[in-house]
C-alpha positions in Angstrom: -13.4 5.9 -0.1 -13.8 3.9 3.3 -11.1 4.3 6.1 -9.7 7.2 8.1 -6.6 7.6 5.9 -6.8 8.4 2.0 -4.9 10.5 -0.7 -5.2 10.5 -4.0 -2.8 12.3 -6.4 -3.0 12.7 -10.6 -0.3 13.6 -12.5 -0.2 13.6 -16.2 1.2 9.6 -16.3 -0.5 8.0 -13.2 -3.3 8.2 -10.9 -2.3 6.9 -7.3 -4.4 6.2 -4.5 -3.6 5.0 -1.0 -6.5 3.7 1.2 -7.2 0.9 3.8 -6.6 -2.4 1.7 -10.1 -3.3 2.3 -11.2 -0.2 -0.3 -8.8 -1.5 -3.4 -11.4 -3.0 -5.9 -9.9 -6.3 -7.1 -7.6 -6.5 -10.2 -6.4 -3.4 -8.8 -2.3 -3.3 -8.5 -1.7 -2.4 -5.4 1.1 -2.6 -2.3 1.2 -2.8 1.4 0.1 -3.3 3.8 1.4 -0.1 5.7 1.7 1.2 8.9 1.0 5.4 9.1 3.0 7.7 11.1 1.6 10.9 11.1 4.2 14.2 11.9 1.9 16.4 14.6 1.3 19.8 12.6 0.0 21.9 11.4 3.5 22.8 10.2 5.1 25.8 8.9 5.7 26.4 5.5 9.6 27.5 6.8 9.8 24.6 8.0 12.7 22.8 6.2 14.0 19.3 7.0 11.0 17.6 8.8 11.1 14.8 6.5 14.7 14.4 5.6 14.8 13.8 9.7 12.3 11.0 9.5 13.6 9.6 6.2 17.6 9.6 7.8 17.2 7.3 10.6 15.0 5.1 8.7 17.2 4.1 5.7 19.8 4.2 8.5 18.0 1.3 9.6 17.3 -0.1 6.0 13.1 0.2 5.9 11.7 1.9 3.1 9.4 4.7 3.9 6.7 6.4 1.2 5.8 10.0 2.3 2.6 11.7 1.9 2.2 15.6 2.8 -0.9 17.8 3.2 -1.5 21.3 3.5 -0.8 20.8 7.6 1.8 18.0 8.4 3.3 15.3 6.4 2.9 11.6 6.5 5.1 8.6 6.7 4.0 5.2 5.7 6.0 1.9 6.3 5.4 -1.6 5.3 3.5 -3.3 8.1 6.0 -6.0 8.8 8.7 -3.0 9.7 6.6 -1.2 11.7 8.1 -2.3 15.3 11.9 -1.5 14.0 10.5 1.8 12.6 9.6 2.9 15.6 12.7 2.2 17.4 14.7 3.7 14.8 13.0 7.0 15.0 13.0 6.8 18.9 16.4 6.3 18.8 17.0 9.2 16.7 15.3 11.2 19.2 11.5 11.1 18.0 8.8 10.6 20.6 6.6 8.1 19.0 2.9 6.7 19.8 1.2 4.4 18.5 -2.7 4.5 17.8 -4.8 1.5 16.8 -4.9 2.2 12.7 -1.3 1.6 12.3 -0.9 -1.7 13.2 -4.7 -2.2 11.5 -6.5 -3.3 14.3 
């Protein structure tokens, strides 16, 4: 897979894949494009409510969020086109936000 960000998960009815849109073969369903937040980690297992506080203030503000999590942090991915009121929302809500040059796919 090309691009910094990838995941891949099978489960007995699907095989899902999310990579830069450049990567998806053609004839390939696919969505996006999407902007990444990434949640600083590593976080701790007892951690409880790290994404519930990202997911709130977002369908607060209406924009539909997909979540990816790995062993260390979790990840938040938002159509392209909401990125700019996605990150006002969660600043809003008290999240200190930055931007780096993948998430607006430049």
């Amino acid at each position: 897979m090309q691009g910094e960000f990838f995941s891949v998960t099978r489960t007995p009815a699907e095989l899902s894949a999310v990579c830069d849109a450049a990567a998806v073969p053609s004839g390939v369903k696919a969505e996006g494009p999407w902007g990444v937040f990434a949640v600083r980690g590593p976080l701790d297992f007892d951690m409880t409510g790290v994404l519930a506080g990202l997911a709130t203030p977002l369908a607060t503000a209406a924009i539909s969020m997909f979540a990816i999590s790995t062993y260390d942090t979790d990840y938040v991915l938002v159509r392209r086109h909401d990125l700019d009121r996605a990150v006002h929302a969660l600043e809003e809500a008290g999240h200190s936000v930055s931007i780096g040059r993948d998430a607006h796919g430049r």
